[in-house]
N, C-alpha and C positions, 0 to 999 in steps of 0.2 A: 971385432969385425965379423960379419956374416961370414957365413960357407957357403951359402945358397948359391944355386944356381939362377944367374943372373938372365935380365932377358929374352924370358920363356918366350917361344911363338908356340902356335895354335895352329896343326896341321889336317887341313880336311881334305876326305879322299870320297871321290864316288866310284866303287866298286862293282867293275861289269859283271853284268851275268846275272843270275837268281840265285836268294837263300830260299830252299824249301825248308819249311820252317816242320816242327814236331806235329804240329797242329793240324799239316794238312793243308794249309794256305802259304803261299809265295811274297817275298819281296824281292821287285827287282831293282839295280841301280840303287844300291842303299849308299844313301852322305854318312862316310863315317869322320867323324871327329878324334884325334890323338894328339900329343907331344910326347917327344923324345926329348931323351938329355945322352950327352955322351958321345961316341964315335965308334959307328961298324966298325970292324976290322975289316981286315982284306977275304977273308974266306967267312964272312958272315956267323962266326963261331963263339959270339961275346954276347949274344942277344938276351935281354931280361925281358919277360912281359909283366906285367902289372896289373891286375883285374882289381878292378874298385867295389866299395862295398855297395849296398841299396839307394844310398844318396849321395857317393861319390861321386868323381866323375875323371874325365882327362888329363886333370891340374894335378896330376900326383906330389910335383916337385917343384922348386924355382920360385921365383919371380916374375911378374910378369911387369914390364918396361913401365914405369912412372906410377907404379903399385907397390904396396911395401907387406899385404898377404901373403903367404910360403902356401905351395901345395899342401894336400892335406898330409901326405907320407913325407913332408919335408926331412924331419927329422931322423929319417935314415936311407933316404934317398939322395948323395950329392957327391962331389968328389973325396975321396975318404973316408966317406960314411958306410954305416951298414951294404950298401947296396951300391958302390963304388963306382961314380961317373966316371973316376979316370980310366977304368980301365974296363969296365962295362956300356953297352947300349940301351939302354933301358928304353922300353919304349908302354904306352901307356895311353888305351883309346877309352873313348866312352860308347857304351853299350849300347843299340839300338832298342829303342822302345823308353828309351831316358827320356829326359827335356835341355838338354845341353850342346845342342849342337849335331848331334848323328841322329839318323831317322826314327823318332818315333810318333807319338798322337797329336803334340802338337806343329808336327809338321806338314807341309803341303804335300799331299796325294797327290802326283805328278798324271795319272790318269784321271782323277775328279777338277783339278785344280783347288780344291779345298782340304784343309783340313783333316786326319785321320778321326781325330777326336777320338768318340768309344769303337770306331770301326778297326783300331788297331788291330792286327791279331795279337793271336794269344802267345807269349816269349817263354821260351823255356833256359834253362843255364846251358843245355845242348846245342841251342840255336847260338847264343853266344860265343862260344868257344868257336864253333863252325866260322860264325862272320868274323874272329878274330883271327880264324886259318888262311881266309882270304885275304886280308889284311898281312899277315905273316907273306906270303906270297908276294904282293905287289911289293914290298919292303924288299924281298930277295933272299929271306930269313927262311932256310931250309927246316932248319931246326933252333929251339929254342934253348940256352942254357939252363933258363929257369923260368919257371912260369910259378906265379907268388901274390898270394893276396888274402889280405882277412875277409872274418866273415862272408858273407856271399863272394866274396875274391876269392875266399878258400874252397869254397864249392867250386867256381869255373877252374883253377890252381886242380883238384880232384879231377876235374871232368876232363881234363887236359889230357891227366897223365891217362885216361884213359879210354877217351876216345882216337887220342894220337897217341900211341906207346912209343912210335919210330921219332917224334916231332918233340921230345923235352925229354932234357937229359935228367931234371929233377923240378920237384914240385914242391913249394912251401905252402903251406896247409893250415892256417894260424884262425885259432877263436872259431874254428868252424865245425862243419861235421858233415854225416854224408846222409842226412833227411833233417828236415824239421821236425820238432816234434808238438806234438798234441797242443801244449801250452803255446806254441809260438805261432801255431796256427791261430788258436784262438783269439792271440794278443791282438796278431794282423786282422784278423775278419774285425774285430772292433773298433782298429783304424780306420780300417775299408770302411764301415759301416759310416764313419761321421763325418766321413766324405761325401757319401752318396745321402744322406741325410741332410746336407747342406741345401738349403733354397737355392743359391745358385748353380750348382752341379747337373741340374737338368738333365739326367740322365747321360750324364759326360758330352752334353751339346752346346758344354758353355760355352769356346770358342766363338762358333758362329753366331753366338747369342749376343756375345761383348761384354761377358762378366766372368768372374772365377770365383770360386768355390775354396774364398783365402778362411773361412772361420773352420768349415770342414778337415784342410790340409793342416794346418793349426792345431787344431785338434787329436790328427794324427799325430803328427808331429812329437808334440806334448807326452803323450801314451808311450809312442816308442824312446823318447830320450829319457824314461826314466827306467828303460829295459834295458837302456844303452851302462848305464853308471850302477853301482853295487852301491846298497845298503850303507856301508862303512862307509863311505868317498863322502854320500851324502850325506851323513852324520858329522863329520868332521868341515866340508865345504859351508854345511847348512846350520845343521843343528836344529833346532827350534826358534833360532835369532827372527828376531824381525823386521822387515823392510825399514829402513829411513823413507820419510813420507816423501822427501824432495827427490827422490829416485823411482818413485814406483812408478812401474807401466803402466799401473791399470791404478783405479781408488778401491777396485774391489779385492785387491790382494792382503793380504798381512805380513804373510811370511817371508824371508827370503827366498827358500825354493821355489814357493807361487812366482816367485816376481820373475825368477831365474827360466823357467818353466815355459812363462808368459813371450819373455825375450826373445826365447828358441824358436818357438814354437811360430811369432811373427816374422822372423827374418828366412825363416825357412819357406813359409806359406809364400810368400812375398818371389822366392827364386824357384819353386820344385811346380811341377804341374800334377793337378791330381790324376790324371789318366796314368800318369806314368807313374806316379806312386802307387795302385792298383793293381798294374800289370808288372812291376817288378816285387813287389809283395809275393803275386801269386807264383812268380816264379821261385823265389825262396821257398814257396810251401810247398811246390810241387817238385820239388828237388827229392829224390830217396832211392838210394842206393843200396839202403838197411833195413828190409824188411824185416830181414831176419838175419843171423848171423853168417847162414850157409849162403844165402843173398848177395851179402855185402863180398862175401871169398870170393865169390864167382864174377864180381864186377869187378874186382881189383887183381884177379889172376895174370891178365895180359899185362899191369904195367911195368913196364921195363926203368922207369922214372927212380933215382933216389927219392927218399919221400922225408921232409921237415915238418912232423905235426906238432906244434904248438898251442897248449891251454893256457887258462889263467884262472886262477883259483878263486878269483871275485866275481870270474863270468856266470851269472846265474842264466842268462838268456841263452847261449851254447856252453854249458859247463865242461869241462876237461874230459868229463867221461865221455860226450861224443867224439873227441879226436881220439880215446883210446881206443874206439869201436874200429876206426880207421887202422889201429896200428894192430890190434888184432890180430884182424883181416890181412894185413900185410904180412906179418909175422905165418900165419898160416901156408903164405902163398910165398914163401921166401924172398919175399922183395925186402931191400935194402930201405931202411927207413929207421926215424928215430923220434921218442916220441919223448917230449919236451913240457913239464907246468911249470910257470912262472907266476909270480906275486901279481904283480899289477895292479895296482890302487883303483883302478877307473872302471871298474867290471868288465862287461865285454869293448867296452871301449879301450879295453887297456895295448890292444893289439896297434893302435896309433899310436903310441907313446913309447920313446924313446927309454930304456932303460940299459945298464952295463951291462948282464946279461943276456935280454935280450936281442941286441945290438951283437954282440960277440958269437951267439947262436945262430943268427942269417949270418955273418959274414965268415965262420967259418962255413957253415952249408956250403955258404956258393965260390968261395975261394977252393 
C-alpha cells in the first residue's frame, strides 16, 4: 500500500504589491502557483520550504485525485518519510519565470494583454527567494524551519539562509553549489543555442506566432539529461544493448540510450516552454557566491541557518567538491553546518532518489 499523499490540490495565490527584480525591472501582481502537504501548527513554527530544481516544479509530493504519478520528491516527502507530513508543513511553490502555472513568458502581460514571451525579464535565484518571502508572509510563516532543495533548490536553500539569516532556522544544500562553473556554463549556452536555432522559436515570438520550438527544447533536453545521470548508471542502464525494433521512437536510432534519450527529450518538449527554459538556465549560471574563497566567507558570514550540504560522488555536473567550497566557507565563519558525500547511482540526479542514508541524514537535520 502506497504512503503517498493522497489528493494533492494546486494552490494559487496572486501576490500584492511589486517584486523589484535584480535586473532593474518590476513585476507587479505576480500568480504564484504551490501545494502544501501536512498541518501548520498553532505558532506557525513547523514550516518546510521546498525549492525545486530547473525543471521542477510545485508537485513536489502526493498524488493528485484520479492520477496515479507521485511528486517528483515523493519519495521522501510524506508522512513518516524523510521530511515528515505528520508532523511538519511543507509547503512548496513554483518559480516565477517557469511554465507551470506562476508568472512567467508564457503568461499573459496584464498590462499588454498578451503574452510575455522574450519580453520576460531577466530572473535571478535572489529574485526567487524574495517572491518566496512574500509568499512565506501571506501563509503567516514568520520563519521557516528549513528551507531545502537540490540542485538549483540548493542554490535558493544557500540564498535563503543568506539573504534572510533571522527567516530559516536551517538550510539543506544537496547536489549544489554556490556559482556555476565554466563547463556548466557552456553545457547550458549549448542548450540555449538549439533552442534559438529552432525555425520555430522566432526569436521567442512563437506564442503569438501559434507554433513552439518542440525539436529545439528537445534538443536541450536531450544534452541536459545526459549531465543529469553518471557514466556508470548508464553503462549498466544501457550498455551498448540495442533497441528492439518494435519499441523504437524514432527508425533512426539503434541504441538503447538513443531511444531512451529520444523519449526524454519528446515528453519534456511537449510540457516545458522554451522561454522559460532560457531564463532559468541563465539564472543557474548567473548564481556565484565564489569568486573566490575570501568571496564566498563574506557571503556566508551573516548566516545564522544550521547548514546540511550534501554531494554525491557520481555527480559530475555539481561534483561534491563544490558543496565543500560551501562548508569551507562555513567552517571559517563558525557557522554550524555539516558536510555530507553520498554514493548515489544516478549522478547528479541522485539527490531525487531515496536511499537509507540519505533519507536518515535529512531526517535527522530536520528532527
Amino acid at each position: 500500500m502506497s504512503n503517498s499523499l493522497e489528493a494533492i490540490e494546486v494552490n494559487k495565490i496572486t501576490l500584492d504589491g511589486k517584486l523589484e527584480l535584480e535586473c532593474g525591472q518590476d513585476i507587479e501582481n505576480i500568480d504564484l502557483v504551490y501545494e502544501t502537504y501536512g498541518t501548520l501548527n498553532s505558532d506557525a513554527s513547523n514550516a518546510i520550504l521546498i525549492c525545486h530544481a530547473l525543471s521542477g516544479n510545485h508537485h513536489a509530493a502526493g498524488i493528485y485525485q484520479n492520477e496515479e504519478r507521485p511528486g517528483w520528491w515523493d519519495a521522501l516527502i510524506g508522512p513518516e518519510k524523510a521530511i515528515n507530513t505528520n508532523k511538519f508543513f511543507v509547503v512548496c511553490p513554483n518559480n516565477i519565470g517557469g511554465c507551470h502555472g506562476s508568472t512567467g513568458p508564457s503568461s499573459i502581460n496584464k498590462q499588454t494583454g498578451k503574452s510575455y514571451g522574450p519580453d520576460f525579464p531577466i530572473i535571478t535565484v535572489a529574485d526567487w527567494v524574495r517572491c518566496q518571502s512574500m509568499l512565506s508572509d501571506s501563509l503567516g510563516i514568520k520563519v521557516w524551519h528549513a528551507v531545502i532543495g537540490g540542485s538549483l533548490g540548493g542554490m535558493q536553500a544557500l540564498q535563503w539562509s543568506i539573504s534572510y539569516p533571522d527567516y530559516v532556522l536551517k538550510a539543506g544544500i544537496f547536489a549544489a553549489a554556490a556559482k556555476s562553473s565554466t563547463q556548466n556554463i557552456a553545457l547550458n549556452e549549448v542548450a540555449r543555442e538549439a533552442i534559438r536555432k529552432d525555425p520555430n522559436f522566432l526569436n521567442g515570438e512563437y506564442i503569438a506566432k501559434g507554433v513552439k520550438p518542440k525539436d529545439g527544447i528537445k534538443t536541450a533536453r536531450m544534452l541536459g539529461h545526459i549531465t543529469y545521470l553518471s557514466e556508470e548508471n548508464m553503462d549498466l542502464r544501457f550498455g551498448r544493448k540495442f533497441q528492439d525494433a518494435d519499441s523504437k521512437i524514432s527508425g533512426e536510432v539503434d541504441f538503447e540510450v538513443e531511444n531512451y534519450l529520444q523519449y526524454k527529450g519528446e515528453k519534456f518538449s511537449e510540457s516545458f516552454d522554451a522561454n522559460s527554459y532560457i531564463i532559468m538556465t541563465k539564472a543557474m549560471d548567473n548564481y556565484d557566491f565564489a569568486k573566490d574563497d575570501d568571496t564566498l566567507s563574506k557571503s556566508v558570514k551573516n548566516i545564522k541557518a544550521s547548514l546540511l550540504i550534501i554531494g554525491f560522488y557520481s555527480d559530475w555536473l555539481y561534483p561534491p567538491e563544490r558543496g565543500k567550497e560551501i562548508q569551507v566557507a562555513a567552517i571559517r565563519e563558525n557557522i554550524n553546518s555539516s558536510y555530507i558525500v553520498l554514493e548515489g547511482e544516478q549522478g547528479h540526479d541522485s539527490f531525487l532518489f531515496k536511499t537509507e542514508k540519505y533519507e536518515e541524514a535529512i531526517k535527522k537535520f530536520i528532527d
